[in-house]
N, C-alpha and C positions, 0 to 999 in steps of 0.2 A: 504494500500500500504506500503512495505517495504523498506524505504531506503539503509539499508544495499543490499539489492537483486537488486536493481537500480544499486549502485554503481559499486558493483561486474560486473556485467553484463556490467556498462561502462567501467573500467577498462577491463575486459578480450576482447573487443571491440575492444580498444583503442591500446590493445597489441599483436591482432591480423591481425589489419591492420599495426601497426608498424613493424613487422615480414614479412607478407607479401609485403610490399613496398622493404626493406631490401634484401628481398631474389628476389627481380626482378632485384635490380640496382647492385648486386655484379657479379662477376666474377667465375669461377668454382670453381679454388682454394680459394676463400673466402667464397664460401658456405659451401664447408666441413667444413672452418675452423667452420662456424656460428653452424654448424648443430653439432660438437664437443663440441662447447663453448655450445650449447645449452639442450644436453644431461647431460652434468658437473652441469650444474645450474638448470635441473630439479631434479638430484638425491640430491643435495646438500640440496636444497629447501623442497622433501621429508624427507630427514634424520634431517631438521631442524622442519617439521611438527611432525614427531615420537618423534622428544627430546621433546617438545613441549604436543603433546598428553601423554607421559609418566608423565611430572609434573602435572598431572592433575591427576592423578589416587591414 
């Protein structure tokens, strides 16, 4: 058994119900804003995995 793939798995869990909960109890305009904020911090996130995968090569 792998803790690392446990963890993962509870984390992405834990941040998918927190997302979900979030997007039930907001308002119209606070979902775009979420769904905004939340496109910004996926690509960021990417471009911080790429700098990342580049110091490795």
């Amino acid at each position: 058994m792998q803790i690392t793939a446990i963890a993962k798995g509870v984390a992405i869990g834990a941040a998918a119900g927190m997302v979900g909960y979030l997007a039930s109890r907001v308002t119209d305009g606070e979902k775009n804003r979420l769904k905004r904020r939340t496109v910004r911090a996926a690509h960021a996130l990417g471009a911080v995995m790429d700098s990342v995968a580049d110091l490795f090569r």
